[in-house]
C-alpha positions as CSV (number, residue, x, y, z in Angstrom):
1,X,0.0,0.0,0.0
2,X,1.6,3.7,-0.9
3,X,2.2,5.4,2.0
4,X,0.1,7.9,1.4
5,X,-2.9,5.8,1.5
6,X,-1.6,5.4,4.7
7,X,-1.2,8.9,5.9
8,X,-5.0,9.4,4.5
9,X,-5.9,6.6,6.4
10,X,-4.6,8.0,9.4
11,X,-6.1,11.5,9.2
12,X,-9.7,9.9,8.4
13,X,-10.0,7.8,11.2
14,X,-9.4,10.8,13.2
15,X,-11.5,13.0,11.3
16,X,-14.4,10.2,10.9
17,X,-13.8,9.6,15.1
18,X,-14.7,13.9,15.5
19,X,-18.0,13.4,13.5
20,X,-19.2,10.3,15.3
21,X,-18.5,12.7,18.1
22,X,-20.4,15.4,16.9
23,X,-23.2,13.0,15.9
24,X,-23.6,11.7,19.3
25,X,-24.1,15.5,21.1
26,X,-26.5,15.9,18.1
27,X,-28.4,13.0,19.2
28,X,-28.1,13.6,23.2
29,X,-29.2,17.4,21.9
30,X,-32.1,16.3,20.8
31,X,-33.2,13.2,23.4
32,X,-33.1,10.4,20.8
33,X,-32.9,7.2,22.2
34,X,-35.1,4.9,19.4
35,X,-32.1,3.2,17.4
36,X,-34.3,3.2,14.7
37,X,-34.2,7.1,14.4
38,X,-32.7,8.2,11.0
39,X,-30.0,10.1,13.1
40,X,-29.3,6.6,14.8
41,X,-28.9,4.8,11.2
42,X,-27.1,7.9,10.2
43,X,-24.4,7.4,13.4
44,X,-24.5,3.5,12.4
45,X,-23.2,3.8,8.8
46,X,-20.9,6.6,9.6
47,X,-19.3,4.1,12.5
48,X,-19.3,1.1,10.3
49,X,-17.4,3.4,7.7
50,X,-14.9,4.4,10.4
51,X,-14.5,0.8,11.4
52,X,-13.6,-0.5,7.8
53,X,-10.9,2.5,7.1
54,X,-7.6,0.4,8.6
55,X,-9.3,-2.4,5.9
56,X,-8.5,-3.3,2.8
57,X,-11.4,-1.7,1.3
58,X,-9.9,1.2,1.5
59,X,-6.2,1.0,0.1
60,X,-6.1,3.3,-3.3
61,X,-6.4,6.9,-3.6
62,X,-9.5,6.2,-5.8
63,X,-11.0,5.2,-1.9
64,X,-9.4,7.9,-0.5
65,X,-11.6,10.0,-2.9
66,X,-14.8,8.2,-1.7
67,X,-13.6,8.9,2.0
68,X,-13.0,12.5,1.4
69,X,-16.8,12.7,-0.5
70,X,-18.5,10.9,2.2
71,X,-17.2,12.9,5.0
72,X,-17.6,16.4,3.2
73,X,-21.2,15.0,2.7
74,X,-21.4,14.2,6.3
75,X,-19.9,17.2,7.6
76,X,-22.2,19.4,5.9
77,X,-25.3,17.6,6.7
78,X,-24.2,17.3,10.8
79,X,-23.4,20.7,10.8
80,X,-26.9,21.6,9.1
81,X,-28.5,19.5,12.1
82,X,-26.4,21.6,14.9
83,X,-28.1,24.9,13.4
């Protein structure tokens, strides 16, 4: 794997960990406790995306461009929610 995949690998989990955070206050914020919430499915993907990052579905820059769209995405729509 070209190192830096790995570097981008690095720097996702950590930014992919601060949007699961912000996901969570969002969903204490707003009392949700039903796991079947869209906000709850929402956190799940996100965290199942975060988990599979060290994997081998991710090892080209081609995925690293996927990451990168997903979290922009993400970002923008969390950050929407927080308003």
């Amino acid at each position: 794997m070209d190192y830096e995949v790995t570097e981008y690998k690095e720097i996702f989990r950590e930014v992919f960990a601060g949007l699961l955070a912000d996901i969570d206050r969002e969903i204490e914020k707003r009392g949700i406790s039903d796991q079947a919430h869209p906000l709850y499915v929402f956190q799940s993907k996100i965290n199942m995306i975060w988990g599979e990052i060290l994997s081998e579905k991710y090892s080209t820059m081609e995925d690293m461009l996927k990451l990168k769209g997903i979290f922009e995405f993400s970002q923008d729509y969390v950050r929407g929610l927080a308003q």
